[in-house]
N, C-alpha and C positions, 0 to 999 in steps of 0.2 A: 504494500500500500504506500501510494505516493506521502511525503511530510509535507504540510503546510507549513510556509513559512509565514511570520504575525501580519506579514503584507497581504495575504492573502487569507486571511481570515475574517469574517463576517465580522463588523459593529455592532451587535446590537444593546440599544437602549429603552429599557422597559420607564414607561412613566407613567406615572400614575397623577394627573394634572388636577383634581380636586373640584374646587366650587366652577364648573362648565371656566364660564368667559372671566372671571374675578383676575386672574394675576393677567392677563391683556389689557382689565380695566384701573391696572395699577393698583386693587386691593391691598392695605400694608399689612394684612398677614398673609400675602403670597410672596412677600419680599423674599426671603429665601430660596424660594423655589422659580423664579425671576431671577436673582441674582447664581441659582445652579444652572439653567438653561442657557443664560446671556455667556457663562464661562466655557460650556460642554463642546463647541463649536474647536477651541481650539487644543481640546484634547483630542480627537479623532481626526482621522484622516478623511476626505473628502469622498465623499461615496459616490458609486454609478448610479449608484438606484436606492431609492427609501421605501419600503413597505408598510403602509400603515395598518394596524392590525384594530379591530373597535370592536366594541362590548356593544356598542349603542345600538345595533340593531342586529335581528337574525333573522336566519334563511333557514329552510330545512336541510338543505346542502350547503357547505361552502361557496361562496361564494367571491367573485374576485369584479370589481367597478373599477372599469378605467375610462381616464379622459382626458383627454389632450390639454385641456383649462378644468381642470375638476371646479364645480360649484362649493359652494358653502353650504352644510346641511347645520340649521340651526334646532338641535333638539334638545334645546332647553329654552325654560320660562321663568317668567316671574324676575327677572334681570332688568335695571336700567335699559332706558331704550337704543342707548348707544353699542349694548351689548348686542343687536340683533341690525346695525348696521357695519357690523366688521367685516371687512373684506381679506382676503389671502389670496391675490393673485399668483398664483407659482402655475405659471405654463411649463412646462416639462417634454421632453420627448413622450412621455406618454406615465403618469400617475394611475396609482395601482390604491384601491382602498377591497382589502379582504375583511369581507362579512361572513362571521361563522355561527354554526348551529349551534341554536341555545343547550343548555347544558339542562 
């Protein structure tokens, strides 16, 4: 079996982001967790590709939504109303969001 060298080994980072939109809306008890994501960029190495994995909805099969400009899916409420005009432009060669069966 071939060795991987650390160059070639998968990044990945499990986060667990909290109150939905609060540390985007500068929340000061998301300061920390604000000030660990603003720092985490220049500990890893640049990726080809990001996969984002979400709890927030299910399918009965796995499921994989891609798209060239993915939209914004706001599934939370009860949030200031600036919470539900945030945008995330990230065009990408093609974004990948996998939706898996509930448990």
């Amino acid at each position: 079996m071939k060795q991987e060298t650390p160059e070639q080994r998968a990044q990945i980072v499990y986060f667990c982001h909290g109150g939905g939109p609060l540390p985007i809306l500068g929340e000061p008890s998301h300061k920390a967790m604000v000030d660990f994501m603003t720092q985490l960029p220049s500990q890893l190495a640049r990726p080809d590709a990001i996969l984002v994995i979400s709890a927030h909805w299910e399918e009965n099969v796995a499921t994989l939504l891609g798209a060239q400009n993915p939209p914004m899916f706001y599934d939370y409420y009860g949030f200031p109303d600036k919470a539900y005009e945030i945008t995330y432009p990230a065009p990408a060669a093609l974004s990948w969001l996998m939706l898996l069966p509930g448990c």
